[in-house]
DRENLUMTI-633693 format. One record per residue (C-alpha): x, y, z; residue in one letter. Coordinates in pm, whole numbers, always signed. Layout:
<sites>
{px->X	py->Y	pz->Z	aa->A}
...
</sites>
This chain:
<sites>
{px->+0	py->+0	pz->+0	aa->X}
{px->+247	py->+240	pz->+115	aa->X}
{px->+494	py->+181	pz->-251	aa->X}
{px->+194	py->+240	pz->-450	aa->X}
{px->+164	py->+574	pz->-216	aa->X}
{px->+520	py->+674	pz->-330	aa->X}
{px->+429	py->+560	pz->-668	aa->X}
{px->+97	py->+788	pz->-714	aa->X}
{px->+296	py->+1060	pz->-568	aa->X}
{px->+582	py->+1036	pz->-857	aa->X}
{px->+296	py->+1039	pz->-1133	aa->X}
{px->+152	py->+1351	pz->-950	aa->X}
{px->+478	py->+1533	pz->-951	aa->X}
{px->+602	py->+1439	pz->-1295	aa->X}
{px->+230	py->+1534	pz->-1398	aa->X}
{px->+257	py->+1884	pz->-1251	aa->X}
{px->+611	py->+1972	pz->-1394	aa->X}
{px->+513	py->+1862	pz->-1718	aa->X}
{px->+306	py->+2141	pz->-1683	aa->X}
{px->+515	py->+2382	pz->-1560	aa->X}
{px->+712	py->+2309	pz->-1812	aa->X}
{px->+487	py->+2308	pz->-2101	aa->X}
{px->+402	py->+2692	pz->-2237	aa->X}
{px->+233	py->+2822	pz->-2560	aa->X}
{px->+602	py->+2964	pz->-2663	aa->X}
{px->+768	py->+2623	pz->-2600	aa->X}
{px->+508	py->+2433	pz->-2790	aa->X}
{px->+664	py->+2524	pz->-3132	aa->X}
{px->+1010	py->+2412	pz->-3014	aa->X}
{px->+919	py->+2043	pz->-2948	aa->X}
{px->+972	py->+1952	pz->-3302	aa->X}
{px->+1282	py->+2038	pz->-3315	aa->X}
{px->+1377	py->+1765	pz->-3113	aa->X}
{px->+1514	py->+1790	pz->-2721	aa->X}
{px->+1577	py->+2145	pz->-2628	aa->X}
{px->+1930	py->+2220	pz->-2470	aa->X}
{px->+1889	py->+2509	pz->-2222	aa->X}
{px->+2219	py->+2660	pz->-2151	aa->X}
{px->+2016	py->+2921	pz->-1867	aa->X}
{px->+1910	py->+2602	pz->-1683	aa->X}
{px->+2273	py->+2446	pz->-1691	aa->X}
{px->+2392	py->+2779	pz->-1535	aa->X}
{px->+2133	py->+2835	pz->-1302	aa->X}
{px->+2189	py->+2444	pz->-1177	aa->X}
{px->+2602	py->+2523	pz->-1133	aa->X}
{px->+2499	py->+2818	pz->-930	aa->X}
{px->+2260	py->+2631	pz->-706	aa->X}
{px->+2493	py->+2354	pz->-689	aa->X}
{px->+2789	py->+2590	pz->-587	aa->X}
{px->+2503	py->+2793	pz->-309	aa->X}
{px->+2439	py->+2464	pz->-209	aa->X}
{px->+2796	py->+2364	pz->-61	aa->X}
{px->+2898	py->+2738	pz->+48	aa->X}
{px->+2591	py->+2687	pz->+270	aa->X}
{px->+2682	py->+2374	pz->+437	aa->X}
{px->+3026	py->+2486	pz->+490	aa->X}
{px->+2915	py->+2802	pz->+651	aa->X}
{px->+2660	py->+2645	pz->+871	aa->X}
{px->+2873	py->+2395	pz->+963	aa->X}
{px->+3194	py->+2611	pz->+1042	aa->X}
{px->+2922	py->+2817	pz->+1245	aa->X}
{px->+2802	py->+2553	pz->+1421	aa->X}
{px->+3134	py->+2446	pz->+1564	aa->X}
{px->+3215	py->+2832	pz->+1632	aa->X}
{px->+2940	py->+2828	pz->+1813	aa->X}
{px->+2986	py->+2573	pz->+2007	aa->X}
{px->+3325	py->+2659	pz->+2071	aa->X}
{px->+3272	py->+2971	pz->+2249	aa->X}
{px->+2993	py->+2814	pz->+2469	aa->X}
{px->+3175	py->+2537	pz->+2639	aa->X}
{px->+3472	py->+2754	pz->+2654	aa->X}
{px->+3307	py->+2893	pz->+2928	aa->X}
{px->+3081	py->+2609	pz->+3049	aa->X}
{px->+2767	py->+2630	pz->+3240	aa->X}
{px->+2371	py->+2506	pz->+3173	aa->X}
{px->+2339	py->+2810	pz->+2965	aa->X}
{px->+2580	py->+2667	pz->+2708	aa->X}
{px->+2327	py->+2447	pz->+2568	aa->X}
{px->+2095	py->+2657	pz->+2499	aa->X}
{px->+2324	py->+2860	pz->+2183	aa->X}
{px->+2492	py->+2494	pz->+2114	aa->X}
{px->+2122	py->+2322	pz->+2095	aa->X}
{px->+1960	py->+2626	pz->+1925	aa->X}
{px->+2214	py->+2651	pz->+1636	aa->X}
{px->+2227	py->+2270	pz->+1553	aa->X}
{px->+1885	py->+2252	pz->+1507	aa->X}
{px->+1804	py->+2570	pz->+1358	aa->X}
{px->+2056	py->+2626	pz->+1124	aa->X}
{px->+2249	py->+2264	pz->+1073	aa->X}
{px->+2007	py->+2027	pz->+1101	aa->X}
{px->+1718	py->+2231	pz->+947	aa->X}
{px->+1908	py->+2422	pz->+673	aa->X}
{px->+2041	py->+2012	pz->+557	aa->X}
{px->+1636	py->+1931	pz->+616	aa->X}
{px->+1573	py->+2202	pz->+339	aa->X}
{px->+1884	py->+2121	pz->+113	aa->X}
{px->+1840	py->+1729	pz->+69	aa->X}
{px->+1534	py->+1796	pz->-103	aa->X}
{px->+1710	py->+2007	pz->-342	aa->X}
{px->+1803	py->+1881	pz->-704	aa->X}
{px->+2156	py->+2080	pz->-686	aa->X}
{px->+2281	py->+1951	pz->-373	aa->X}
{px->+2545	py->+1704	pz->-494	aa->X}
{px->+2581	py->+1598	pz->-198	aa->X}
{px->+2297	py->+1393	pz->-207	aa->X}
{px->+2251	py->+1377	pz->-572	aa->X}
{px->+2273	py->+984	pz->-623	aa->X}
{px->+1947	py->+934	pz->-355	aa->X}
{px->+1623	py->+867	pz->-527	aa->X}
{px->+1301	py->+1103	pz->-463	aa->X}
{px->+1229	py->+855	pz->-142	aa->X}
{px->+1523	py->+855	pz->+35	aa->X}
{px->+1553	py->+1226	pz->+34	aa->X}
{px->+1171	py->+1254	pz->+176	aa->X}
{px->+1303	py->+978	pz->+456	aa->X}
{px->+1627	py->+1194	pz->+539	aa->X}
{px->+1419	py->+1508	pz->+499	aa->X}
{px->+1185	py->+1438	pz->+832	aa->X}
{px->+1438	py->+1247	pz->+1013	aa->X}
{px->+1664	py->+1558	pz->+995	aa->X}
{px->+1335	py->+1780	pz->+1046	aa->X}
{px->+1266	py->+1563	pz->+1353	aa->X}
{px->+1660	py->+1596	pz->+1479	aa->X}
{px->+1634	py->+1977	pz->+1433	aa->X}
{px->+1314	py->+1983	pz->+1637	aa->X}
{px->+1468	py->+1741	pz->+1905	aa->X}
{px->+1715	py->+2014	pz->+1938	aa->X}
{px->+1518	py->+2300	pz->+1914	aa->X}
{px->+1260	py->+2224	pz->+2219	aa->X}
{px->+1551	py->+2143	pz->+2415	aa->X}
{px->+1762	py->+2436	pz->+2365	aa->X}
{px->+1437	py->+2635	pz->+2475	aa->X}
{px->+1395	py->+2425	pz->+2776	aa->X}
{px->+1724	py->+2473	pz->+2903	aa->X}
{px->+1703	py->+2831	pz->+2827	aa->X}
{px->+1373	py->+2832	pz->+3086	aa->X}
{px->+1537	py->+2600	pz->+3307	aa->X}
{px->+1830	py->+2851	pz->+3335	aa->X}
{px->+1621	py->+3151	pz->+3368	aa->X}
{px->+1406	py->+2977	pz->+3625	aa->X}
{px->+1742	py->+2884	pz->+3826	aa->X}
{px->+1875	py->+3290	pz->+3818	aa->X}
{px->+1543	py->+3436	pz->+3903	aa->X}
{px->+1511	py->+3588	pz->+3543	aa->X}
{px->+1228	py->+3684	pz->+3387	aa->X}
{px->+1105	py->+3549	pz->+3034	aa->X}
{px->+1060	py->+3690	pz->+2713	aa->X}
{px->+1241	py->+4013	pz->+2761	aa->X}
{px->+1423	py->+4115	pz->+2432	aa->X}
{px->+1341	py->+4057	pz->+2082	aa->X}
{px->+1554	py->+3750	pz->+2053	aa->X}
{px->+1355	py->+3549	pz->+2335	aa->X}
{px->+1026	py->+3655	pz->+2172	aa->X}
{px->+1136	py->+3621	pz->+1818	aa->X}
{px->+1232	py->+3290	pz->+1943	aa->X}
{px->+921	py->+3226	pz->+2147	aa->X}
{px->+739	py->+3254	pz->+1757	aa->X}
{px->+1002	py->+2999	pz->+1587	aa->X}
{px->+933	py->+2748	pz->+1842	aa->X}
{px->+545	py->+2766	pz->+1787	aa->X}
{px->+664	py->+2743	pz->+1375	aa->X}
{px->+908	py->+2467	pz->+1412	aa->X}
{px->+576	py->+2266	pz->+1600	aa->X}
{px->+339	py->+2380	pz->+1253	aa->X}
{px->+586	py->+2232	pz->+975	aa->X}
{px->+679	py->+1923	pz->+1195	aa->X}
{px->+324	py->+1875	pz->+1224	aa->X}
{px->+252	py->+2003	pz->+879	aa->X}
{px->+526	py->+1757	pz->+797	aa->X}
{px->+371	py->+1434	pz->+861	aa->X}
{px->+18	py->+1565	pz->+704	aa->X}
{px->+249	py->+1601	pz->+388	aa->X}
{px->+422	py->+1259	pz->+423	aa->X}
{px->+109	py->+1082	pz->+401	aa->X}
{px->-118	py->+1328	pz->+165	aa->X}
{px->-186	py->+1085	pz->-62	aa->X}
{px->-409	py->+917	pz->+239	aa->X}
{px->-557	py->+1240	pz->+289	aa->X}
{px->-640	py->+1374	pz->-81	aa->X}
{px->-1011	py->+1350	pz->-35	aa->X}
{px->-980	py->+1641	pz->+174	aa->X}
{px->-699	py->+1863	pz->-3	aa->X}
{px->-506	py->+1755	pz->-330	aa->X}
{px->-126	py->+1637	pz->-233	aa->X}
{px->+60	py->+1937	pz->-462	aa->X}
{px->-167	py->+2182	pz->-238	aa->X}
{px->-56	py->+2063	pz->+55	aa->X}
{px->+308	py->+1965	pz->-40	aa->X}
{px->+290	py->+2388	pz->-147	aa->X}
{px->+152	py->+2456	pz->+182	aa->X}
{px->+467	py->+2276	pz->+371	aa->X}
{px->+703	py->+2440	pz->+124	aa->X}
{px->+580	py->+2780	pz->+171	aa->X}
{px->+541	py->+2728	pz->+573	aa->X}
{px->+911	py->+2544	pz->+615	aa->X}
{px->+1061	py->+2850	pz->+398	aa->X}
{px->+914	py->+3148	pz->+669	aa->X}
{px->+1026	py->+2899	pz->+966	aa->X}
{px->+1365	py->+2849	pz->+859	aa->X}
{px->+1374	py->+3279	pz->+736	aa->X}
{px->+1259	py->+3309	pz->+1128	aa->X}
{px->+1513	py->+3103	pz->+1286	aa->X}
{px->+1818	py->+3316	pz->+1092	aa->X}
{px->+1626	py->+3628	pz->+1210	aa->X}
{px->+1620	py->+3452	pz->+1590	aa->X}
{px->+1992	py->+3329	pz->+1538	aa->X}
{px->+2099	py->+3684	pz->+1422	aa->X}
{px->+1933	py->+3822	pz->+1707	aa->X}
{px->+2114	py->+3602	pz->+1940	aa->X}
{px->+2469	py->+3752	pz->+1822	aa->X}
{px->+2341	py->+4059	pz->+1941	aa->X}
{px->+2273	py->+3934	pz->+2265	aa->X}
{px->+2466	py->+4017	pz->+2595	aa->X}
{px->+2631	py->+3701	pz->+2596	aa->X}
{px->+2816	py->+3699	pz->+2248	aa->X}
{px->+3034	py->+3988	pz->+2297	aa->X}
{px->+3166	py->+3872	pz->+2607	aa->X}
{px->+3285	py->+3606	pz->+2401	aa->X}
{px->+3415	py->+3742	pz->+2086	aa->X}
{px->+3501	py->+4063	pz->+1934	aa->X}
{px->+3314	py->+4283	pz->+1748	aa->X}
{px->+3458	py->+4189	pz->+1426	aa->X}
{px->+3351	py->+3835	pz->+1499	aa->X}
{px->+3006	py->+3935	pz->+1566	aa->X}
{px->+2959	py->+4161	pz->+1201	aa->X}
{px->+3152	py->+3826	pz->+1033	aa->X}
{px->+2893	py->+3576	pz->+1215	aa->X}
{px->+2607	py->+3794	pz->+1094	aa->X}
{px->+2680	py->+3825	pz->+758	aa->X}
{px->+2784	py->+3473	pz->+725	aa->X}
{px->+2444	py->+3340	pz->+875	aa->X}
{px->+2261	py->+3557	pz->+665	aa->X}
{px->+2438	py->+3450	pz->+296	aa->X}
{px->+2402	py->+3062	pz->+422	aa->X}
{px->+2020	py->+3137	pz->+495	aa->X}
{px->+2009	py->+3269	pz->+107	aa->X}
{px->+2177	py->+2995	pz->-31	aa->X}
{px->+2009	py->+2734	pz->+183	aa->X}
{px->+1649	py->+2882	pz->+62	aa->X}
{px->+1734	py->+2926	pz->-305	aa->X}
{px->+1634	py->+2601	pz->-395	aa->X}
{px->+1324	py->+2587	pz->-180	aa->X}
{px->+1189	py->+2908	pz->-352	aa->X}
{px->+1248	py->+2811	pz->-662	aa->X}
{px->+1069	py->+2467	pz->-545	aa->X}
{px->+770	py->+2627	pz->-400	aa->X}
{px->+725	py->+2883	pz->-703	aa->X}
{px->+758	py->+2547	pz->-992	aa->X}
{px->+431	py->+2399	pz->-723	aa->X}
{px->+239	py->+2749	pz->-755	aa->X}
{px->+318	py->+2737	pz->-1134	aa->X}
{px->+203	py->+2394	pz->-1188	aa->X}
{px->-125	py->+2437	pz->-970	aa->X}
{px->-187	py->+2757	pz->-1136	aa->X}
{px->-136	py->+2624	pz->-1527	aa->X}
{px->-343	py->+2285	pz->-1434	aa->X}
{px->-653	py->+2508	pz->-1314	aa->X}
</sites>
């Protein structure tokens, strides 16, 4: 039951970029034989290349990161170490293994990439709810009170995002099951969309976070301007492919009305 799931859901997709694909301008091409688009063969080099810059950036962040937490160790160190793993590592690779220019993981099939994509989804999550819980553990312990700059609260909202697209996320794994009520390319646009403005809120709560108190007792200034603009080109690269992703669904759902 569950292959001819996966098997439905390849027809649908290969249906809908067909007709994304298809235009009244291309039409008159197709008897020419197999058109060789030089734009496309660019435009995949540059997401390939986008593609590694941003897992080398979130990676060497990630271990900067941690670095300058358990430098200086205490319960609050888990909370930056936890938060950036899952926000930006795990959740950034969550996006890019779905991506047809990460070369990475360009030998998996369409399956493999949708298994990977939740179990890193579920890692970042895992990660996420904890670094928050330590953070209100820690405040708790120092008599602090919650929610009192724009990071916290900017924060407060990814959580409550990170808990739609996980959710959101196993609605879309089995859509198929669930197409009486809302066609699968709907919903798989709905995910897209929603997983793009929770990952753009977690760079916004991570870049809010190097302007905390804590960082520049940590690091110098320099570091802190570097870290920010670094976080903010691996967020652009990491998303490139999703956008592009989400506007092919919206094009396809729009032509096929």
């Amino acid at each position: 039951m569950e292959e001819m799931s996966m098997e439905d859901e390849r027809l649908e997709e290969n249906k809908l970029h067909f007709v994304a694909a298809l235009s009244p301008n291309d039409a008159g091409q197709h008897h020419h034989g197999k058109i060789y688009n030089k734009a496309d063969k660019t435009n995949s080099v540059i997401g390939a290349a986008m593609s590694l810059l941003s897992h080398l950036i979130f990676v060497l962040f990630t271990i900067y990161i941690t670095y300058l937490c358990f430098e200086d160790y205490s319960l609050f160190s888990w909370h930056p170490t936890c938060m950036t793993i899952g926000s930006l590592l795990l959740m950034a690779e969550a996006v890019m293994i779905m991506s047809k220019d990460n070369i990475i993981a360009s030998k998996l099939g369409r399956q493999a990439r949708v298994r990977l994509h939740w179990m890193l989804q579920a890692g970042a999550a895992a990660f996420i709810f904890s670094g928050f819980l330590v953070i209100v553990i820690n405040k708790n312990i120092h008599n602090k009170n919650h929610f009192q700059s724009w990071h916290s609260i900017i924060g407060l909202v990814f959580l409550v995002f990170v808990g739609f697209t996980s959710s959101g996320g196993v609605i879309t794994l089995y859509s198929f099951r669930l197409k009486q009520y809302l066609k699968p390319a709907k919903m798989k646009l709905i995910h897209n969309l929603i997983g793009v403005l929770t990952f753009v809120i977690g760079v916004v709560t991570e870049i809010f976070g190097i302007y905390t108190l804590w960082f520049p007792k940590h690091a110098s200034l320099s570091a802190q301007v570097v870290c920010t603009v670094f976080v903010i080109l691996g967020g652009i690269f990491t998303l490139e492919s999703a956008v592009k992703s989400a506007y092919e669904r919206f094009k396809a759902l729009y032509q096929s009305i």
